[in-house]
N, C-alpha and C positions, 0 to 999 in steps of 0.2 A: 377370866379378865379381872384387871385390878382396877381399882379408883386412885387416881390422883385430882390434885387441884394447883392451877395455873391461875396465881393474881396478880394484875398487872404495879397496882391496882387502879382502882377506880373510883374516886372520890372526885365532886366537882371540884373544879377550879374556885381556891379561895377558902376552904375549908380548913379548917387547925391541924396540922400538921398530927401534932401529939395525942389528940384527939381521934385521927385516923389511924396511925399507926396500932392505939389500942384496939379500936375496932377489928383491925386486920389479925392482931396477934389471939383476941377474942376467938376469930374464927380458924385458926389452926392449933387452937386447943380442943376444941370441939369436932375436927376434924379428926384429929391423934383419938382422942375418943369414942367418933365413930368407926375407927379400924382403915380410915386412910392410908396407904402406904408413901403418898410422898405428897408437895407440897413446893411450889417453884413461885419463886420472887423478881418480879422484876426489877429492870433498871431504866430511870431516866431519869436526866438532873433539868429538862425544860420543860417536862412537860407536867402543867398545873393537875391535867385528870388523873398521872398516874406518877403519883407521888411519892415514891422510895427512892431516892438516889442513892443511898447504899445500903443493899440486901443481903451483905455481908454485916450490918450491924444486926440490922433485923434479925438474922436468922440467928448471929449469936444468943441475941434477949431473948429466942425462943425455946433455943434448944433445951434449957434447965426447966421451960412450962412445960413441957413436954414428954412423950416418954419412947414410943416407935417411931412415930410418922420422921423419915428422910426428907430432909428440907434441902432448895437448891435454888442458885442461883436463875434467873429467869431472863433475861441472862446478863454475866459479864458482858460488859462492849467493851471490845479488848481497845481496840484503838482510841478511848477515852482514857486510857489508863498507860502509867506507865510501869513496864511490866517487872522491871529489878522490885517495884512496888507490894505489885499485883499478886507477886510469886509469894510473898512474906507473908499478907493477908489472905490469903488465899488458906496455904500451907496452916497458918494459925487455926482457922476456921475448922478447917478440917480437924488438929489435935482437938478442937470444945467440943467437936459432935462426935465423937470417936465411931466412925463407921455412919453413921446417918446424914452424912452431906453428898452431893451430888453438884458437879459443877458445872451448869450449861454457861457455852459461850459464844460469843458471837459479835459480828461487825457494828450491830445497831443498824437502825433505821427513822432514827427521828429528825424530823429534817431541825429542829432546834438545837440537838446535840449535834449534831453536824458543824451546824456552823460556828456555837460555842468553843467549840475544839479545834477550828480552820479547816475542818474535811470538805472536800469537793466529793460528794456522792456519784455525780456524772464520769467521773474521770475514773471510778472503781478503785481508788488508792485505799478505801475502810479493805477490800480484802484483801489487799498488799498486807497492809499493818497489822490484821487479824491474826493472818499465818505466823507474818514477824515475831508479833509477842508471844503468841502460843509456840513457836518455836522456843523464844527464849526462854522462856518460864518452865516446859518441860526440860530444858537443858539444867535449868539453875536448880531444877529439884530430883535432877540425876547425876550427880556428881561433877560437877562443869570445871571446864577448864581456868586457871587464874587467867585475863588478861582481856580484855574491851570489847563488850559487845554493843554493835551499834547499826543504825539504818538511818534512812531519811529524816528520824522525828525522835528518836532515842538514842540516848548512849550510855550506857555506865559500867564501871569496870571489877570483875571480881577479883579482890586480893587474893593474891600469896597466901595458904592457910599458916597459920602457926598453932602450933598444936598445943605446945607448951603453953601459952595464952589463953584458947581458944579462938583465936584470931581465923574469921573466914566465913563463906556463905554455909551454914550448918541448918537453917530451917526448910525439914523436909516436910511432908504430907502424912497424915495418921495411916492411911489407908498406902499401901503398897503397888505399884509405884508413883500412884497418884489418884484423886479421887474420879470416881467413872464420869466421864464429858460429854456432854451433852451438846446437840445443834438444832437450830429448828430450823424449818422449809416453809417458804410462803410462796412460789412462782410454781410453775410447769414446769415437769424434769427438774427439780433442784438443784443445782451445782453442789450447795451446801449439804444435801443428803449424801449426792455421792462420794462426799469425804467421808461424810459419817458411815457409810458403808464400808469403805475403802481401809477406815482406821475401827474399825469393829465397835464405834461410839455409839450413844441412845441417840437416835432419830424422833424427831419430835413436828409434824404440821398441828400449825397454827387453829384458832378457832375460825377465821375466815374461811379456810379452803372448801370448795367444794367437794363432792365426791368423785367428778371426772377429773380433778386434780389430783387428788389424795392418792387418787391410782400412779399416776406416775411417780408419786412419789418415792413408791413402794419398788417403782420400776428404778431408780435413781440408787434408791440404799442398794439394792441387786449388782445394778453396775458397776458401781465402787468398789462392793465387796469382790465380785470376779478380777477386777484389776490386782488385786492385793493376795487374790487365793484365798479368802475369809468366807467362812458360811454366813450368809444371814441370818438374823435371828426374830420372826414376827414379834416375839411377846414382848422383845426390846422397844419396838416402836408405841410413841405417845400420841395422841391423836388429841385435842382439846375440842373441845365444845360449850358451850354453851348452854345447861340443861337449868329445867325447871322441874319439877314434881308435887302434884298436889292428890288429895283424894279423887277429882276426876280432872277429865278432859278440860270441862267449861271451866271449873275456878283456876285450873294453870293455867290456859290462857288470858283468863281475865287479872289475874294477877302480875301476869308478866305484863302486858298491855298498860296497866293502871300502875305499875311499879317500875327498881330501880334498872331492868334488864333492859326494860323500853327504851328509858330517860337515859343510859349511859349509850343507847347509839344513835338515837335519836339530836341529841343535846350534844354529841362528842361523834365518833365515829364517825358518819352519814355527814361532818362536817369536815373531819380530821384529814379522813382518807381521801376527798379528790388533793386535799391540797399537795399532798405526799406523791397521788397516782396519779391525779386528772381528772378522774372519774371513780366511780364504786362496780368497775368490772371484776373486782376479787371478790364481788361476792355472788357475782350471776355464773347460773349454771347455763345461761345462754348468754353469749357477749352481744347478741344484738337487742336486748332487752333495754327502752331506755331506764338509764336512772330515778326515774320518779316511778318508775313500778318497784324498787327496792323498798318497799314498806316493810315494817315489824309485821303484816302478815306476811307478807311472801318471806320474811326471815323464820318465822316459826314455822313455814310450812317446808322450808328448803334446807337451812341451816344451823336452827336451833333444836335441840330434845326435850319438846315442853308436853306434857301431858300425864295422866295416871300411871300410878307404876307399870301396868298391862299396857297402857299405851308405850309408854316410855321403855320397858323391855320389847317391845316390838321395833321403835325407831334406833335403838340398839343391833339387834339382831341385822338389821336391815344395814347398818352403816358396816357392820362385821362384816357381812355377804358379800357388800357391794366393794368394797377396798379388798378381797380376801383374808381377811383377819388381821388382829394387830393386839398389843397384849395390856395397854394400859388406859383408861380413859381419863383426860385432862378434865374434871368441868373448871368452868372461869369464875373467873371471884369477880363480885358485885358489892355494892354496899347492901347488908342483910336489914333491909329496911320495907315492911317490918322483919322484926325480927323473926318471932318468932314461925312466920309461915316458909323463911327461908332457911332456919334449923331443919322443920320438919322436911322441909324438900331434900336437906343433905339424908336425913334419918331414913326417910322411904324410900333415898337412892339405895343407900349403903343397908338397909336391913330387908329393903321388899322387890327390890329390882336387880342387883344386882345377885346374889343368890339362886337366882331363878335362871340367870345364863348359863347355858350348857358349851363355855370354851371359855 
């Protein structure tokens, strides 16, 4: 198994921008350090807690601090973007990291970008437009034809090349034929897995899922791929979570309790998510549980992987079993506040627990 890290991020609402971004860029230095293999950024332009609205700049500022860790999007929301755009920036991106970028993408889900952008979420048009632009964008970065392409909400036209000028769409991707794509799954049976299965992409569920979800998720990439004739691939799949790691049990719990893992779902989350769902049913492994039994205990005891490296190589193991394997673990970015007890958590993931797993 590998280590990756998923940040949304997560800085209170109201916080200095510039100020958070170094913090952010801080800890994917020190990730590339500790032997990370990759590193996913998110996007949102309304939402105050998770403040990157383009992760395409980020990760360019990164890539020169850096020296292994594959950086990616976390994801594009295609339908915020338009895509004659998308395909440029994109394509760029990929020439700065030459090989270490990785491009997840996807419809979004915030219900403030939603409306900022005129999407009706009810009406399911975000995954009209999703497909739309990801068609177009792989077209425009494989040779496309001169002449108009357009939908309900885009239009723009590729010229006639001229060769003798250089006149024409010519910004292709570093990576051949395009950088690896990435989708994530939040529901039961994902639709979005089974594409990802179906086009041989990295499958990715969320830190919210359960493990009776996370199962069918697995069932969803399988299906897709049988439609298309593709083998699946476990160690392709991302799984994120939410970990802690301390010298024992008691101070990761109490750290995470008294600190910022609490405070970001307590203060965000636990407020965020009915507004979005209704309720905080994505995070019960029983949907008749009410919501005020969803505490930070029942999240460390059901959802999160907090405790000693031996503890924490056990709730490991156990998530392996329980899903039948999968090859890469997401943890989530938090603000590393203190600092210093959430270095040593990434250090005793990456030099004292992860080592010790035998897949």
């Amino acid at each position: 198994m590998e280590l990756g890290y998923f940040t949304m991020p997560l800085h209170p609402a109201g916080r200095e921008l510039s100020e958070t971004l170094q913090e952010d860029l801080e800890q994917i230095v020190l990730l590339d350090e500790l032997g990370f293999k990759e590193a996913w950024i998110g996007e949102h332009f309304t939402a105050g807690w998770e403040n990157i609205a383009a992760p395409d700049l980020f990760i360019a500022n990164a890539i020169p601090l850096t020296k292994k860790i594959i950086l990616g999007t976390g994801v594009s929301c295609l339908p915020d973007h338009d895509p004659f755009v998308l395909a440029h920036r994109i394509a760029v991106l990929d020439n700065l990291a030459k090989g270490r970028f990785q491009w997840g993408v996807g419809a979004g889900s915030f219900i403030g970008d939603f409306e900022a952008f005129n999407i009706d979420p009810r009406s399911g048009e975000q995954r009209d437009l999703t497909n739309d632009s990801l068609a177009f964008i792989l077209d425009l970065w494989n040779n496309p034809k001169p002449g108009k392409y357009e939908n309900s909400r885009w239009s723009f036209t590729v010229p006639k090349p001229q060769d003798d000028v250089g006149l024409g769409v010519h910004t292709k991707p570093y990576q051949k034929p395009h950088p690896p794509i990435a989708v994530a799954g939040i529901t039961e049976s994902s639709s979005t897995l089974k594409v990802a299965g179906e086009n041989g992409w990295i499958p990715m569920s969320i830190n919210f899922v359960t493990s009776n979800v996370l199962k069918t998720h697995w069932d969803s990439v399988e299906e897709g791929a049988l439609k298309s004739g593709k083998t699946p691939d476990r160690s392709k799949w991302r799984i994120a979570r939410d970990v802690f790691v301390a010298e024992t049990t008691e101070e990761a719990r109490r750290l995470v309790k008294e600190g910022t893992l609490a405070r970001d779902f307590t203060d965000y989350f636990f407020k965020m998510v009915p507004k979005i769902r209704g309720n905080l049913n994505i995070f019960k492994s029983d949907k008749s549980m009410p919501d005020s039994d969803v505490t930070i205990d029942y999240m460390i005891d059901n959802l999160w992987i907090v405790g000693s490296p031996d503890d924490v190589v056990t709730q490991i193991e156990e998530l392996y079993d329980s899903v039948g394997g999968f090859g890469v673990l997401l943890v989530m970015g938090h603000e590393w506040n203190p600092k210093d007890k959430w270095a040593k958590s990434m250090r005793l993931l990456s030099e004292e627990v992860i080592p010790r797993l035998k897949f």
